[in-house]
N, C-alpha and C positions, 0 to 999 in steps of 0.2 A: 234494489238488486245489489247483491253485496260483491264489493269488487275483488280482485285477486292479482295480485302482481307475481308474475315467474320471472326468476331472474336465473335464465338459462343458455349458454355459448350453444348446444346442440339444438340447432333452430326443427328437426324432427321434430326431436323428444316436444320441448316446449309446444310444436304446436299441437300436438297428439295430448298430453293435460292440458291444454287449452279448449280443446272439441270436446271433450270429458267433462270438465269442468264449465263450460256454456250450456253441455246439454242439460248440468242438472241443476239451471237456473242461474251463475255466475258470471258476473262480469269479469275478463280477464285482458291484464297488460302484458305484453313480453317486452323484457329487457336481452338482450342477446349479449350481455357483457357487463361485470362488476361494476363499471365508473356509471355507464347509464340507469343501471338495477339501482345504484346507490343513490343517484339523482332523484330518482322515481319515490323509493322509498319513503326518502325523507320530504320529495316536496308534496307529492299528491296523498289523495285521501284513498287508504286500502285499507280492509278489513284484516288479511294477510298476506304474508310472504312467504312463497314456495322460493325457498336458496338451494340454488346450487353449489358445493364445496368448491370444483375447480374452475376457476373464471379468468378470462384474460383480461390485465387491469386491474382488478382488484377482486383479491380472493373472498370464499362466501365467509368465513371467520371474520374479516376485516369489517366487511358488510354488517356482519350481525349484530359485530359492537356497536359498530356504529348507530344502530337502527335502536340498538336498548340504548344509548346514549340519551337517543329522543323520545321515543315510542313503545307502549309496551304491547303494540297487538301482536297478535302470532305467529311466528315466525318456524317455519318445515324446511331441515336443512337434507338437502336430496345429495347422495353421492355415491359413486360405484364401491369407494373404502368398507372394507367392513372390520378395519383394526378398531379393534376397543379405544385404543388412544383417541383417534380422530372424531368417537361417537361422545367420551367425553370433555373433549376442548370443546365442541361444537355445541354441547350441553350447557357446559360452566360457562360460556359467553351469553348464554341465556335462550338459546333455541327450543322452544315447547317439544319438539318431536324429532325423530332420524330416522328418512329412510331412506334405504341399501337399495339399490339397482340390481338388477331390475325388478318392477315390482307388479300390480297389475292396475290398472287405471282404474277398477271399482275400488281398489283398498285406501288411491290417493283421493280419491270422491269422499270415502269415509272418514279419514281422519281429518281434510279440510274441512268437512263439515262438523264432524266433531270438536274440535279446537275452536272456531266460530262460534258452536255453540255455549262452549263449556266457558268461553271470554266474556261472553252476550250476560252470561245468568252471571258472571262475578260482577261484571261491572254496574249490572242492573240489581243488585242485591244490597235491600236498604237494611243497613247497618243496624243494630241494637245500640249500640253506643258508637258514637261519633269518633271515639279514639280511645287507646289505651296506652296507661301510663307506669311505667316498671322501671323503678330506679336509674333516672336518667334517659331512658327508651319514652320516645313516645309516637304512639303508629296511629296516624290517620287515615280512617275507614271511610272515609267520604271522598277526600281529595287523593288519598294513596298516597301518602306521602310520611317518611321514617325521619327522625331526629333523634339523633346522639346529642345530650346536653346540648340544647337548643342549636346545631351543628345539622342542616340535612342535610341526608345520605342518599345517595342514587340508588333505588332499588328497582328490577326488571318486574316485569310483572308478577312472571312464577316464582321470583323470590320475597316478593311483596305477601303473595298468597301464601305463601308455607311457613312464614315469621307471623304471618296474621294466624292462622289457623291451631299455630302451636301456643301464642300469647293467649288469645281466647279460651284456649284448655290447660292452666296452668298444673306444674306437678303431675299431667296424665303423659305416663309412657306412648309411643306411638313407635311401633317397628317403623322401618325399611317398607314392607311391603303394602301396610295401614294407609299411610303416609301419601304412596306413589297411588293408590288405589282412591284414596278422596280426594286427591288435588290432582290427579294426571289423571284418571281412570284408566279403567286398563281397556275399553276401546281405543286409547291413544296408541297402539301398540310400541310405547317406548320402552328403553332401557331401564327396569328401575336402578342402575347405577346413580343417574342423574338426581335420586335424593339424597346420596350423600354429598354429591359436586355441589349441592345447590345449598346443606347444609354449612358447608363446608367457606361459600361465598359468604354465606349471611355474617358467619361470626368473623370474617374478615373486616365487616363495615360497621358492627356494629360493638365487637367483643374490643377492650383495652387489651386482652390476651390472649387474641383466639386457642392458643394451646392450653389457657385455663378458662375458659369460659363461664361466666358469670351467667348468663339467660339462659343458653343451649346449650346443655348438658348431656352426653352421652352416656348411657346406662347400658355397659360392657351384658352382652348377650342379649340384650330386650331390647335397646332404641335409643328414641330420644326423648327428650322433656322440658320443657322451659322450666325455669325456677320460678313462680310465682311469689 
């Protein structure tokens, strides 16, 4: 039974996704406040994390980093905001999905179980080659794990997947919407803003110059493309 942590202050709400989420087969914690949610997170064993944005204690942004610090399962940041800004901070910290209040308890059934799924088939997908090696870059498809001249880098999961996926296809352009549609699907119902946030992350950890980019290269009106 795959577990579920809500890390939610409106003890309603949380317990209403909680009944939703038991009925179609989940096991589910409630945290009722940041510093507990955060406790939970990082000690016990959950498949994902439904965040809350506004939390007393410690906020869901706080939370999130925290939680890509150590873990890369997935992470649904819930909140009433619908400014753009909020949707991509809560993105760039590494959150899979955003969604806006109110919404309907069959659509948070669907994308929990989509993310689950869509985490299950990366993590269980045995690799063609063990790792890739690109002028100093070298990405481990087994372990997940990225080095900068023998230097590891912290990578989230969806940033681990979208630096993988683009290394694997060198010199192939890939839009904005290619991109979000093979690594997010579009039943995630996210923002595709979050490919460029997450573009944008990668050449921070990995580029000598992220405003010149050496790997990830932006092709003005097409996309993007690694340099092979």
């Amino acid at each position: 039974m795959k577990r579920i942590l809500i890390i939610e202050d409106d003890k309603s709400i949380a317990e209403l996704e909680r009944d939703y989420l038991e009925i179609d087969g989940f096991s589910v914690e409630i945290a009722l406040n940041g510093t507990d949610g955060l406790n939970k997170a990082l000690k016990e064993e959950v498949e994902l994390v439904l965040l809350d944005l506004m939390l007393p204690g410690i906020d869901g942004f706080q939370i999130c980093k925290a939680i890509r610090s150590e873990k890369d399962i997935p992470v649904l940041m819930v909140s009433a905001k619908k400014e753009d800004i909020d949707k991509i901070r809560g993105l760039g910290l590494g959150a899979d999905d955003y969604i806006v209040k109110p919404f309907s308890p069959s659509e948070l059934v669907a994308r929990v179980k989509s993310h689950i799924a869509r985490y299950e088939r990366l993590i269980n997908k045995e690799p063609q080659n063990e790792s890739i090696m690109v002028r100093g870059l070298r990405i481990d498809k087994v372990s997940r794990r990225v080095f900068v001249n023998n230097h590891e880098v912290t990578f989230t999961a969806k940033e681990f997947d979208v630096l993988t996926f683009l290394a694997q296809h060198p010199n192939h352009v890939f839009n904005k919407e290619q991109l979000f549609e093979r690594l997010w699907g579009f039943d995630s119902f996210g923002d595709i803003s979050t490919v460029t946030v997450h573009i944008r992350k990668i050449r921070e950890k990995i580029e000598a110059d992220p405003s010149n980019p050496q790997y990830i290269e932006t092709v003005w009106g097409a996309g993007y493309r690694f340099k092979g």
